[in-house]
C-alpha positions as CSV (number, residue, x, y, z in Angstrom):
1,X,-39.3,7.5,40.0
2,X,-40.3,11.3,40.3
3,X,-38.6,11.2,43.6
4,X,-35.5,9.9,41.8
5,X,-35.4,12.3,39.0
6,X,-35.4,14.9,41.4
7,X,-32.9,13.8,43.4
8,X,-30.5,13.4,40.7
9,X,-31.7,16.6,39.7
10,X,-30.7,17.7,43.6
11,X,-27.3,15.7,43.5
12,X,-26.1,17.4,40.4
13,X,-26.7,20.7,42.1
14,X,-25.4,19.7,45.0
15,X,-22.6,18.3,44.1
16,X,-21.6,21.4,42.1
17,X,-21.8,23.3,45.8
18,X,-20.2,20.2,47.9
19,X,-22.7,20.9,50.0
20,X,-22.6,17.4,52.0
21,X,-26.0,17.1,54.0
22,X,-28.0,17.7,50.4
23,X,-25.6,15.3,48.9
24,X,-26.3,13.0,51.8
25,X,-30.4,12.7,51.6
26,X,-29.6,12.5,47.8
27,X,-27.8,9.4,47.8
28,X,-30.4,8.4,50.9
29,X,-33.0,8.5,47.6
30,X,-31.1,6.9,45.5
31,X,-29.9,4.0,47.4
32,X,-33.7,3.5,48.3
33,X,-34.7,3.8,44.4
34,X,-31.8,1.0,43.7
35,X,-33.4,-1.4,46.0
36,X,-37.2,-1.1,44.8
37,X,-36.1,-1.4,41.4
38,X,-32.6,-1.7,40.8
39,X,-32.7,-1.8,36.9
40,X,-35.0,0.8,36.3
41,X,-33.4,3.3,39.0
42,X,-30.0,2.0,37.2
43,X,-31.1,3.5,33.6
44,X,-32.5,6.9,35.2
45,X,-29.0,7.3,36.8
46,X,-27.1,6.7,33.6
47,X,-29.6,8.9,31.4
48,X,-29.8,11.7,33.7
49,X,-25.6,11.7,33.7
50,X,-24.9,11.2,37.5
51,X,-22.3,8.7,36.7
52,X,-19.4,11.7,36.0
53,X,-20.9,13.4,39.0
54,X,-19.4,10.2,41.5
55,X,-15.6,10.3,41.2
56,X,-15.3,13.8,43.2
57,X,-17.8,12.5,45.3
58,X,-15.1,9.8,46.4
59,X,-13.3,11.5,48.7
60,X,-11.7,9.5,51.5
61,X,-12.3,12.5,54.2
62,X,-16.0,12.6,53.3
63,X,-18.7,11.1,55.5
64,X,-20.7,10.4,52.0
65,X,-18.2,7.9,50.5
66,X,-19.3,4.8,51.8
67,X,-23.0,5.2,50.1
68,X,-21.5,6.8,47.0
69,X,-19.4,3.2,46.6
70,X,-22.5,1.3,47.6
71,X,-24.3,3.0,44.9
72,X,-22.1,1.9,42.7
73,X,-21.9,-1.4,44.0
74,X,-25.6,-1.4,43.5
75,X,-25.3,0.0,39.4
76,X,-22.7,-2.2,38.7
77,X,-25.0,-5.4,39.5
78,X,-26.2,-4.7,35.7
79,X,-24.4,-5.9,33.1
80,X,-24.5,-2.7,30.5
81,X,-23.4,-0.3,33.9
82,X,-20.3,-1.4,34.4
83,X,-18.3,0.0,30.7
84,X,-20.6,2.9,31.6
85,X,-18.6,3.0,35.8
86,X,-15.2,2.4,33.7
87,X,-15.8,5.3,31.2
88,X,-16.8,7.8,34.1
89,X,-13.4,7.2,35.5
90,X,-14.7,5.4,38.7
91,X,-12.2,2.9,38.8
92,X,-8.9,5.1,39.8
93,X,-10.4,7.0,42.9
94,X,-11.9,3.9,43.9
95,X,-8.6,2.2,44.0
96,X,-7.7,4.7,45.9
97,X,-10.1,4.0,48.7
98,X,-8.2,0.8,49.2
99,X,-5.8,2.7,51.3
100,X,-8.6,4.0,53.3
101,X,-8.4,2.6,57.3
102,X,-12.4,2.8,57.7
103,X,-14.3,-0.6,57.7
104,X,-17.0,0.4,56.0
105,X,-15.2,2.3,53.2
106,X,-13.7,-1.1,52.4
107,X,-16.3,-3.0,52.0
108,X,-18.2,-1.1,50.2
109,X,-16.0,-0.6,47.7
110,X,-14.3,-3.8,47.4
111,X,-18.1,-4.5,46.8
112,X,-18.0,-2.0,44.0
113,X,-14.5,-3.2,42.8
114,X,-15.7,-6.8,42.4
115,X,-18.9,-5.8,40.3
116,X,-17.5,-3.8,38.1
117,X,-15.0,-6.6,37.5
118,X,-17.6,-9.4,37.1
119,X,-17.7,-10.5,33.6
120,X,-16.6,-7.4,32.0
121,X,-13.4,-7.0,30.2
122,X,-13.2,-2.9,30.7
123,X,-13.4,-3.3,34.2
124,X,-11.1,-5.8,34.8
125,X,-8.5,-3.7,32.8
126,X,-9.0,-0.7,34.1
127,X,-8.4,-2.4,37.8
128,X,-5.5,-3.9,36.9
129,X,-4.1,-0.6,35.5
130,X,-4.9,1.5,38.8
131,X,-3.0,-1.8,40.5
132,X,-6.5,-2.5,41.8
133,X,-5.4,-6.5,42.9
134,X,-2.2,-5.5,44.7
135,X,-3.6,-3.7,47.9
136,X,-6.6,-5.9,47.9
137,X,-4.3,-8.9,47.9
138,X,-2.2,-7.0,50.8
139,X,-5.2,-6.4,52.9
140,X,-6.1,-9.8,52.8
141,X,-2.8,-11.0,53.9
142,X,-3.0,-9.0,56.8
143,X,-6.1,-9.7,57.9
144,X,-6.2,-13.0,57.4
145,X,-5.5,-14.1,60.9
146,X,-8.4,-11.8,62.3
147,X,-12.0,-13.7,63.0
148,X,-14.1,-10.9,63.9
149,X,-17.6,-11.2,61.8
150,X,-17.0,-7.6,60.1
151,X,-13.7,-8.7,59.3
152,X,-14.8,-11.7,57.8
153,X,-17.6,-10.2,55.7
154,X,-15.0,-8.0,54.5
155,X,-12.4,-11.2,53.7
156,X,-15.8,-12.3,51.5
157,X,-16.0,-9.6,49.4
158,X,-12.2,-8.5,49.4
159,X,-11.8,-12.6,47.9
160,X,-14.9,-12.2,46.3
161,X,-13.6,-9.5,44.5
162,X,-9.9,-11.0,43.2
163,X,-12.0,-13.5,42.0
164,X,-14.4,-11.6,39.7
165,X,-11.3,-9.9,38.8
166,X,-9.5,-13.2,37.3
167,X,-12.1,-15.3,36.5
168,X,-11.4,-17.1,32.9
169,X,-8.5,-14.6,32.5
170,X,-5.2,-16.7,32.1
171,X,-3.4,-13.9,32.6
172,X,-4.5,-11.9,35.2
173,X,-4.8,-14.9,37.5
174,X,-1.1,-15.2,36.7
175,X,-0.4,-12.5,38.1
176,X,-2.4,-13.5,41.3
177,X,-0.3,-16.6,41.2
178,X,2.8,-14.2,41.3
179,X,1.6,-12.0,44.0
180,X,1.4,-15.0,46.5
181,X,-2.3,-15.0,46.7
182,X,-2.1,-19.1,47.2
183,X,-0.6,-19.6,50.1
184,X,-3.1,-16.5,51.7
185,X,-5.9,-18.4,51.0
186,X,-5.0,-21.8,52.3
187,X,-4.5,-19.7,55.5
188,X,-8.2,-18.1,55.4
189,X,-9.6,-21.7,54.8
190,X,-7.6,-23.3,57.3
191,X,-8.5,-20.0,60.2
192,X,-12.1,-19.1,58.9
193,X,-13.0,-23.0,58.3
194,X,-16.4,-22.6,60.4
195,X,-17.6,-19.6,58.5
196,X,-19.4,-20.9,55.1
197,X,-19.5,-17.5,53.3
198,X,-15.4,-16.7,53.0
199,X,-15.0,-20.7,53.2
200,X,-17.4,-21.2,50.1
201,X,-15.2,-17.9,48.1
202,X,-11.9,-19.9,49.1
203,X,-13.0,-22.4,47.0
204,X,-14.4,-21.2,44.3
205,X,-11.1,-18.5,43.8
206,X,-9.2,-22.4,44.2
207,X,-11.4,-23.6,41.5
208,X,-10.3,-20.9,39.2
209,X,-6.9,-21.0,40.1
210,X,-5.9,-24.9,40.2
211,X,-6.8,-24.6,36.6
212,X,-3.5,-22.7,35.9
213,X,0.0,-25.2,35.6
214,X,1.7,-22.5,37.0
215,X,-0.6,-23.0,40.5
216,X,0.4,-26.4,41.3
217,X,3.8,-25.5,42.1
218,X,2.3,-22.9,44.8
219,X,-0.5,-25.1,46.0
220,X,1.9,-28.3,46.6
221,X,4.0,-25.5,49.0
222,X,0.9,-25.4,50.9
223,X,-1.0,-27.9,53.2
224,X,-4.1,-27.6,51.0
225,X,-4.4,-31.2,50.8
226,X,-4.8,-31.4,55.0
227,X,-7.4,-28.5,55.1
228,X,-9.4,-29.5,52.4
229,X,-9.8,-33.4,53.5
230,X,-10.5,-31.4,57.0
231,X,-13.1,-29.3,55.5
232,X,-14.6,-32.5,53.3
233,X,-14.8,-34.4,56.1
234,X,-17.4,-32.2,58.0
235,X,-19.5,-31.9,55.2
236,X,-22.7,-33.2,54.8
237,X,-24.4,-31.6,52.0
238,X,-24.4,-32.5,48.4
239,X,-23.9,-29.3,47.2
240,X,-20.9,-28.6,49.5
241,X,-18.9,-31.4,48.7
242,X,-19.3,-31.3,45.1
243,X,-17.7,-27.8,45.8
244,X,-14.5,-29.3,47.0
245,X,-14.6,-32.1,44.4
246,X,-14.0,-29.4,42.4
247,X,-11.1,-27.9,43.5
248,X,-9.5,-31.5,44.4
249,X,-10.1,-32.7,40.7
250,X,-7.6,-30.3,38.7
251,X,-5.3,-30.3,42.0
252,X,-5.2,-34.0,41.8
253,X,-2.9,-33.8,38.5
254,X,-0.4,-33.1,40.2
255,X,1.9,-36.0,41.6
256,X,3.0,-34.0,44.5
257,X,-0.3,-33.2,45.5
258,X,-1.8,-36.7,44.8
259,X,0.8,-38.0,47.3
260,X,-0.2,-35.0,49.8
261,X,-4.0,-36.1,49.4
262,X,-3.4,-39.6,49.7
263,X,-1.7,-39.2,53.3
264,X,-3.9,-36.4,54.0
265,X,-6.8,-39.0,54.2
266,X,-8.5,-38.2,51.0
267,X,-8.9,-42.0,50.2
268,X,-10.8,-43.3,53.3
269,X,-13.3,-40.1,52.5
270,X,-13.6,-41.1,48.6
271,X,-14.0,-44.8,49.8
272,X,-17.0,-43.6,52.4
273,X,-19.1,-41.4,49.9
274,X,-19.0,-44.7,47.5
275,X,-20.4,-46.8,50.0
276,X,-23.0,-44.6,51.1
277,X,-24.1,-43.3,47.1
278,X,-23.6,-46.9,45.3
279,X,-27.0,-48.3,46.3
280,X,-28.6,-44.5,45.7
281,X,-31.1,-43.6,43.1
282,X,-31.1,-39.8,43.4
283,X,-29.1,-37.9,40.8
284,X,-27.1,-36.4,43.7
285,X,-26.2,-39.6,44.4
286,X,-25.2,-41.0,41.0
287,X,-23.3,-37.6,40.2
288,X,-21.2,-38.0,43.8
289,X,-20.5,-41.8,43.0
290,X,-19.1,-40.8,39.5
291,X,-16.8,-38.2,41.0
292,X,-15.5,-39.9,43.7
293,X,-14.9,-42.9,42.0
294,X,-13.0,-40.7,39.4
295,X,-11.0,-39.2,41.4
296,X,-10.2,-42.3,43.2
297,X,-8.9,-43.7,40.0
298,X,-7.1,-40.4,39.4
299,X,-5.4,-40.2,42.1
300,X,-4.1,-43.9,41.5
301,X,-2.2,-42.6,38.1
302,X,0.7,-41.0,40.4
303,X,3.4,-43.5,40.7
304,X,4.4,-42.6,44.7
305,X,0.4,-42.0,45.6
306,X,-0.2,-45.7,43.9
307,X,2.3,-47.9,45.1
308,X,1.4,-46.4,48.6
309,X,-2.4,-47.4,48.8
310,X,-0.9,-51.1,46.7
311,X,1.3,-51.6,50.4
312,X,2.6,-54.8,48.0
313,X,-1.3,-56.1,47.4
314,X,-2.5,-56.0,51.2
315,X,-3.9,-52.7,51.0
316,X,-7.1,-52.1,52.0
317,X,-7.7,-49.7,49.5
318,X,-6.1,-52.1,46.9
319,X,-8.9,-54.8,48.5
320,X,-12.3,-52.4,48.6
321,X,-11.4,-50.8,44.8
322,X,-11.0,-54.9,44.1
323,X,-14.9,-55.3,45.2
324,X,-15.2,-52.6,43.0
325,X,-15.3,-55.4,39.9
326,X,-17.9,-57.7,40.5
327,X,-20.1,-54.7,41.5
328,X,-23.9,-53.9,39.9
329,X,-23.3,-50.5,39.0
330,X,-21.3,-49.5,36.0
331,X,-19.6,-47.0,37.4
332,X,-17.9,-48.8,39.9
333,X,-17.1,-51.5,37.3
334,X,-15.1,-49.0,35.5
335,X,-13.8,-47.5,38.2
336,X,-12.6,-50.2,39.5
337,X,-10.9,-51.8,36.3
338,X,-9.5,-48.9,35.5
339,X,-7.4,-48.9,39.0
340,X,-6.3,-52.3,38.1
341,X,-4.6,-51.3,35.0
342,X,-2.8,-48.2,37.1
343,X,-1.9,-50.6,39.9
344,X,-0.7,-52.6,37.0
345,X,2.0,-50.1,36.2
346,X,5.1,-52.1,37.5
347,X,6.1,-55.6,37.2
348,X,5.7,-56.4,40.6
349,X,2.2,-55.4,41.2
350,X,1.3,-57.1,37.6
351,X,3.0,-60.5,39.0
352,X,0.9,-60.2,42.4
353,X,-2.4,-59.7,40.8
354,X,-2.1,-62.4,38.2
355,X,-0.9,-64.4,41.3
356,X,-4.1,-64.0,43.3
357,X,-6.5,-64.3,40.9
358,X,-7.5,-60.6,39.7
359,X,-7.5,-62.1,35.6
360,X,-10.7,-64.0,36.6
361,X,-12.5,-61.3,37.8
362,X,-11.4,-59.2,34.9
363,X,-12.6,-62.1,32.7
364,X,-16.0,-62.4,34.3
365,X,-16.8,-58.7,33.8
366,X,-16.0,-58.4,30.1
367,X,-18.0,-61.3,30.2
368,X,-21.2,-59.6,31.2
369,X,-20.5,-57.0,28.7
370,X,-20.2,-58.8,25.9
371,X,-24.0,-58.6,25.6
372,X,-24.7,-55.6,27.5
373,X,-22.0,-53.6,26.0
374,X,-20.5,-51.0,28.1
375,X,-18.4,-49.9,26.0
376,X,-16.1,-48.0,28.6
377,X,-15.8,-50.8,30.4
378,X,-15.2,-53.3,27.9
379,X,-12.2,-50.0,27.1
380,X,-10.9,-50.7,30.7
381,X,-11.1,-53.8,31.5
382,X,-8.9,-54.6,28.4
383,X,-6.8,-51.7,29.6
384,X,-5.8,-53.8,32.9
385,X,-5.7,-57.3,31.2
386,X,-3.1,-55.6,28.3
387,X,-0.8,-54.2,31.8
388,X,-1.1,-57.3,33.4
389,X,0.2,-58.7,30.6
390,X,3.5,-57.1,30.2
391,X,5.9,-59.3,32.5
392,X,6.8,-62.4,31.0
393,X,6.2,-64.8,33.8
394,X,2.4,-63.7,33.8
395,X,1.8,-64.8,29.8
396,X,1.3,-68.1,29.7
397,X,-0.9,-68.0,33.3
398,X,-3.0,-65.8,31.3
399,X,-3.2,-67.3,28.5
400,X,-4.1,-70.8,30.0
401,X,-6.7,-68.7,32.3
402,X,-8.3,-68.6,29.1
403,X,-7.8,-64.8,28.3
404,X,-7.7,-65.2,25.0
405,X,-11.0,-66.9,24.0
406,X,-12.4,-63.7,26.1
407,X,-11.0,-61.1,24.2
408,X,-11.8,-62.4,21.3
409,X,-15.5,-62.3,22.0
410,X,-15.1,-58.4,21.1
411,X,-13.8,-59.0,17.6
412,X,-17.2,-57.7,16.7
413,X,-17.0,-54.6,18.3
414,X,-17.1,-51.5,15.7
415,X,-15.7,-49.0,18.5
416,X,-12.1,-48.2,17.8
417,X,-11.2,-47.5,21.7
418,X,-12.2,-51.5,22.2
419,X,-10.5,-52.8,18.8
420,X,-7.4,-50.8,19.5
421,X,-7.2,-52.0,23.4
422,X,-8.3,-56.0,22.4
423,X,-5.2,-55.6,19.6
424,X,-2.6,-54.4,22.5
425,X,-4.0,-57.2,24.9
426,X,-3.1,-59.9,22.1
427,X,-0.2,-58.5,21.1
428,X,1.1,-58.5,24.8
429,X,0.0,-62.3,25.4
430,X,1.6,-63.5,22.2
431,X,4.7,-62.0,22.9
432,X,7.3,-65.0,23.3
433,X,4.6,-67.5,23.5
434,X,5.1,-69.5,20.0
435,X,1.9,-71.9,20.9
436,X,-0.4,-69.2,21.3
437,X,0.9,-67.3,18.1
438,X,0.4,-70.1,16.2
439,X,-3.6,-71.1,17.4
440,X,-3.9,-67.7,16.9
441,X,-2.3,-66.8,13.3
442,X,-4.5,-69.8,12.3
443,X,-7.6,-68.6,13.5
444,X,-9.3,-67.4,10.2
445,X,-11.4,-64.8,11.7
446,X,-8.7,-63.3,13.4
447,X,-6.6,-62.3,10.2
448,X,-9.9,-61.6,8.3
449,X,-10.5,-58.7,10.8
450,X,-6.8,-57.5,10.9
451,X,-6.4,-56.9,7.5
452,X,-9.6,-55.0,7.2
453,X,-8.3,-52.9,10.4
454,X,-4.7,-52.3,8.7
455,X,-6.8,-50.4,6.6
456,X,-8.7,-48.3,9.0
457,X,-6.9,-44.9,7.7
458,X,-9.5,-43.0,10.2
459,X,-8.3,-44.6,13.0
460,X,-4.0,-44.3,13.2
461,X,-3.8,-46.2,16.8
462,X,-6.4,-49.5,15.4
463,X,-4.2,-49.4,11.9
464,X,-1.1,-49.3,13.8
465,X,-1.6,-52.1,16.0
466,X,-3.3,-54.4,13.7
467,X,-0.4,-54.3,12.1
468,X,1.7,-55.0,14.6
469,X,-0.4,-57.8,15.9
470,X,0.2,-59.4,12.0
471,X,3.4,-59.5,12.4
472,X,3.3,-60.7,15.9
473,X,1.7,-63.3,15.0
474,X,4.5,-64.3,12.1
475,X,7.7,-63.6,14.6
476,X,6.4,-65.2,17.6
477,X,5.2,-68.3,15.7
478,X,7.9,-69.0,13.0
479,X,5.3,-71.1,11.9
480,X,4.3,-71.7,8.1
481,X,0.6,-72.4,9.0
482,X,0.4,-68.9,10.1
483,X,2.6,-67.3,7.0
484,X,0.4,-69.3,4.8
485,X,-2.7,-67.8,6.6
486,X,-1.9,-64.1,6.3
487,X,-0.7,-64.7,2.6
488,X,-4.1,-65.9,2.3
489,X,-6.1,-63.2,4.3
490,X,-4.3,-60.9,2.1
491,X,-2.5,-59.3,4.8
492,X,1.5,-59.3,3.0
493,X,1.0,-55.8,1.5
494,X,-0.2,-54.5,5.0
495,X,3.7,-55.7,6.2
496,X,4.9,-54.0,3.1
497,X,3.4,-50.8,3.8
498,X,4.4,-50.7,7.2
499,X,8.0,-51.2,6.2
500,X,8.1,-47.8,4.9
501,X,6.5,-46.6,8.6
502,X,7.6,-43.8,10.4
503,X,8.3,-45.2,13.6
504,X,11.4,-48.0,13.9
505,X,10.1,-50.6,15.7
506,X,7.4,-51.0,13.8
507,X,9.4,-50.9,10.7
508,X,11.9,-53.8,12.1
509,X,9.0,-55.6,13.1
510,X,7.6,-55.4,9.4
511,X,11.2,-56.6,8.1
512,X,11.4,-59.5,10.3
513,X,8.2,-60.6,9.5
514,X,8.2,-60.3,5.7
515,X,12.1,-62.3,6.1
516,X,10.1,-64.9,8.1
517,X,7.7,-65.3,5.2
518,X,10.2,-65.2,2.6
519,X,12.5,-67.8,4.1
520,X,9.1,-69.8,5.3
521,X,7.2,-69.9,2.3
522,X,8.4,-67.6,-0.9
523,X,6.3,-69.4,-3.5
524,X,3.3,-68.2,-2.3
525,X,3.9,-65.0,-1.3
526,X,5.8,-64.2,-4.2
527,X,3.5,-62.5,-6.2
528,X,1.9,-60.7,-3.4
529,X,5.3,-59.4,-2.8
530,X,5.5,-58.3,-6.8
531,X,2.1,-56.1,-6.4
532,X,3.0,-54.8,-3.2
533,X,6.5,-53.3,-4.3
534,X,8.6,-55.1,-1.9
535,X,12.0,-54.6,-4.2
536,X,12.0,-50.7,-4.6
537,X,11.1,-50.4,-0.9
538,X,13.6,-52.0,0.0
539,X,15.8,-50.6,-2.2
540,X,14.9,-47.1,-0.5
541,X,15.5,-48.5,3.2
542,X,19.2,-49.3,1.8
543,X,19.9,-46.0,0.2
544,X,18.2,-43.7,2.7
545,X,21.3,-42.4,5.2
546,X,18.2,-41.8,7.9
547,X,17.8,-45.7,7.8
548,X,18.8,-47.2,11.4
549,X,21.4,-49.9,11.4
550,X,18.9,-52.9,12.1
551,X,17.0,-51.8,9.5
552,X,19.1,-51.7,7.0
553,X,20.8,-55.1,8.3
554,X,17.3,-57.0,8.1
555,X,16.3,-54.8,4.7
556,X,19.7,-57.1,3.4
557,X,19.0,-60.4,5.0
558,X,15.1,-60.1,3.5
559,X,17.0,-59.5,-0.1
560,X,18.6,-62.4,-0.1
561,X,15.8,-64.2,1.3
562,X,14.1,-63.0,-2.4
563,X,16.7,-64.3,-4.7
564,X,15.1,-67.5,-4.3
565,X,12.4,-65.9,-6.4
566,X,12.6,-65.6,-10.5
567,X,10.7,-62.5,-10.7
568,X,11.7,-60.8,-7.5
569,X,15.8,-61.3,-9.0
570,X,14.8,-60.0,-11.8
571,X,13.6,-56.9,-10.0
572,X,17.2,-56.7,-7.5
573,X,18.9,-56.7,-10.9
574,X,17.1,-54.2,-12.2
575,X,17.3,-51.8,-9.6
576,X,21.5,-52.2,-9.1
577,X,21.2,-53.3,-5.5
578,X,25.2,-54.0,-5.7
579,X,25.9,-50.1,-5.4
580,X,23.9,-49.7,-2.4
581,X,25.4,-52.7,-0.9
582,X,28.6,-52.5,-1.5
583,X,28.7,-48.5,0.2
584,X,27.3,-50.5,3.4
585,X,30.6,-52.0,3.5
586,X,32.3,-49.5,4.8
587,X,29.4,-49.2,7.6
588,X,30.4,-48.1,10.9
589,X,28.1,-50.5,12.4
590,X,30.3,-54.3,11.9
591,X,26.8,-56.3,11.5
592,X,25.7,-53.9,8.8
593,X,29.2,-54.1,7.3
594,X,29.4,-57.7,7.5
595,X,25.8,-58.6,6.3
596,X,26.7,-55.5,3.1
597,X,29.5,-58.2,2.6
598,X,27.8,-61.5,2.4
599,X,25.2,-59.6,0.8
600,X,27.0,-58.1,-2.1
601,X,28.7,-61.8,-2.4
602,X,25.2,-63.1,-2.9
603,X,23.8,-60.6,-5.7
604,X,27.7,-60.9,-7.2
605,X,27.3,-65.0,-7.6
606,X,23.4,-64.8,-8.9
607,X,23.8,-61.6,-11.2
């Protein structure tokens, strides 16, 4: 350290006289100081005031400037140098060393350049002032097509750099976006493929940038998908893949590139890590199982890249996800359900799968969670069963596969992601199937739990559907069995409620509901409808101009259904229903006009 002080003492000296062989032992000493003790020589250099010293030292004509940027390089590998580098004013001449023509130059200070940058807001800034990232991005353009090894060891830390400069800054890797740095380092991955250092800082600059929207545009113009299945494909470490696994997860988002992945190969890859990780007990092998499966099911979410590996059900892919299901490992399970319910994403498919069997399968893993309780698979596999249930040929197949009496096992279940799927499942079955509404409105412990879920304020989607699935029950039935049971279960001031909702459909299916109870069994629902206010919301549905048509047309034929009632009349009187009525007249919409007339008849003859 005596050595050191005296050859900063030297170097101050020197520097004042330009005298260039003193400089050059100087920076000889301090270069060898750095790498005994980096931290300690780091602290001398800063207290002793040598950092001012370096900017005129960074001269491109001088023979010292490649060791005065490598001592920087060297400081800047500490976090509390680098504000200390900005504040000397290093950053400007060494910008301008970009321009320089000598190798050596270069490196070492895009090597100073990219430490500086690393994690440190100053440096970044002051790089993107002096218009740092434009030449480097420029010299990497240029010699991207070179594969000499000093070339490539400068590519490292030239990419290196760019991304030390961006990293977790939105906005300056923006403005990488806009300089065209994308499509530059496809190119490097697809020329420099066999060289893992520049390969390795492809990637991880990919990593950072996929992240942006504004990427995926740039990255679909590219063949990225091709050269990273190509580079996946040689792998055969761990570490390695999981590399690229992380630059094809955020990628994968996009449907363009999904489709350029899927034809690119990336499937038959995904398909080959699963069967060599799904027997393994290593974490390694449990992490790569998780993320290829995921991505598997990812890439299945993009309409083109789905129907593709579906080839109408005779895919292989479609087949080996299929095993997927009645797998031992969890993972798969889930994988594998949830790439039924995004195959299940058009009629067709959903009509195919029911046809050959998949609802059995389905039915036999939810099974073996009913005890064991997984509850993301449970979440999934009611996912695909709700999908499959859409088309209206494949209702009643599932219902007499005996879907129902499954799902209902998970009544139980006090997770809200399983409630609200199990709810969607019933309500799809049910729909147009008046036999299964009815065995289903009567089953007492099924209205029990939807009224207490209607009022599950904590959880919008369970309320919302439980709900709908009361009045489901109601319209698809039309049976008075099923009215009588929710009057009972207490579940007529839920449909009340959900009257006044903000969403249509669910408002018209309240209204059609409450009319089917009205018209099916008014005595007993009639005080039920007293408590709940059914009059003066109704009376609001009328007046309210924001009101659809069909809402105000079944808000009228529910009023009449009421008139039946003493107390509920009493209430129309009372509330001058004729006025509203009698404006709907003059509707543009002919059934509102019409109904406002027959209406208005009917309060006229019992007023």
């Amino acid at each position: 350290m005596d050595n050191l002080s005296e050859a900063l003492e030297k170097l101050k000296l020197a520097s004042a006289d330009s005298a260039t062989d003193s400089v050059e032992s100087c920076l000889d000493c301090l270069l060898k100081a750095l790498a005994h003790n980096n931290t300690e020589a780091s602290v001398k250099i800063q207290e002793m005031g040598v950092l001012p010293l370096l900017p005129n030292l960074l001269n491109p004509q001088s023979s010292c400037t490649p060791k005065v940027a490598n001592i920087i390089a060297e400081v800047a590998k500490n976090e509390f140098m680098r504000s200390p580098c900005v504040e000397a004013g290093l950053i400007p001449p060494l910008v301008q060393l970009l321009n320089s023509t000598d190798q050596e130059v270069l490196l070492q200070t895009g090597r100073a350049l990219g430490n500086i940058c690393y994690d440190s807001h100053e440096g970044r800034s002051a790089v993107d002032l002096a218009g740092g990232a434009q030449i480097v991005a420029e010299h990497i353009k240029s010699l991207s097509q070179n594969t000499e090894p000093d070339n490539q060891k400068l590519l490292t830390v030239f990419c290196g750099m760019l991304m030390n400069y961006s990293n977790d800054n939105d906005s300056l890797q923006a403005q990488l976006i806009n300089m065209g740095v994308i499509p530059t380092l496809v190119k490097l991955l697809g020329v420099h493929s066999h060289n893992t250092a520049l390969t390795e800082m492809c990637l991880i600059a990919f990593g950072n940038l996929a992240e942006l929207e504004s990427s995926k545009e740039q990255f679909a113009s590219t063949n990225i998908a091709e050269e990273l299945v190509r580079l996946f494909q040689k792998q055969a470490e761990h570490e390695k893949k999981e590399m690229i696994f992380e630059v094809l997860a955020p990628l994968a988002e996009n449907d363009v590139i999904k489709l350029q992945l899927v034809e690119a190969g990336l499937v038959e890859c995904l398909l080959e890590v699963v069967a060599q990780t799904v027997d393994g007990e290593r974490e390694e092998d449990i992490a790569q199982l998780k993320t290829a499966s995921d991505l598997m099911v990812l890439l299945l979410l993009g309409d083109e890249s789905m129907q593709k590996l579906f080839e109408g059900g005779k895919g292989s892919v479609f087949q080996r996800v299929l095993s997927w299901i009645p797998s031992h490992n969890h993972q798969l399970q889930l994988a594998g359900a949830l790439a039924i319910a995004n195959f299940a994403r058009n009629d067709g498919n959903c009509i195919h799968m029911v046809d050959t069997g998949i609802v059995q399968k389905l039915l036999e893993l939810l099974d073996r969670h009913v005890e064991e309780g997984n509850v993301t698979v449970q979440h999934a596999a009611l996912s695909a069963l709700r999908n499959l249930a859409i088309p209206v040929v494949n209702k009643s197949k599932m219902l007499s596969a005996g879907v129902s009496d499954v799902v209902l096992k998970f009544l139980q279940s006090e997770m809200p992601p399983v409630q609200f799927k199990l709810l969607g499942t019933l309500r799809m079955l049910i729909d147009t199937q008046a036999e299964a509404a009815d065995q289903l409105g009567t089953n007492g412990k099924l209205v029990e739990r939807l009224v207490e879920w209607c009022e599950a304020k904590d959880h919008a989607g369970v309320m919302g559907e439980s709900n709908r699935l009361l009045s489901a029950l109601i319209r698809h039935s039309k049976s008075k069995e099923v009215v009588r049971a929710v009057i009972q279960g207490g579940g007529v001031k839920h449909l009340v409620t959900m009257a006044t909702s903000e969403h249509m459909i669910m408002q018209n299916e309240a209204l059609v509901a409450l009319g089917l109870i009205a018209a099916l069994d008014l005595v007993a629902a009639e005080k039920d409808f007293v408590g709940a206010n059914l009059v003066s919301v109704l009376h609001k549905l009328l007046s309210d101009e924001r009101s659809a048509p069909e809402i105000k047309y079944n808000s009228m034929i529910l009023i009449c259904a009421v008139m039946g009632s003493e107390p509920l009349h009493k209430e129309v009187q009372s509330l001058a229903f004729i006025d509203v009525v009698s404006k709907l007249r003059a509707h543009e919409n002919k059934t509102v006009s019409h109904q406002a007339s027959l209406t208005e008849q009917r309060l006229t003859a019992q007023s």
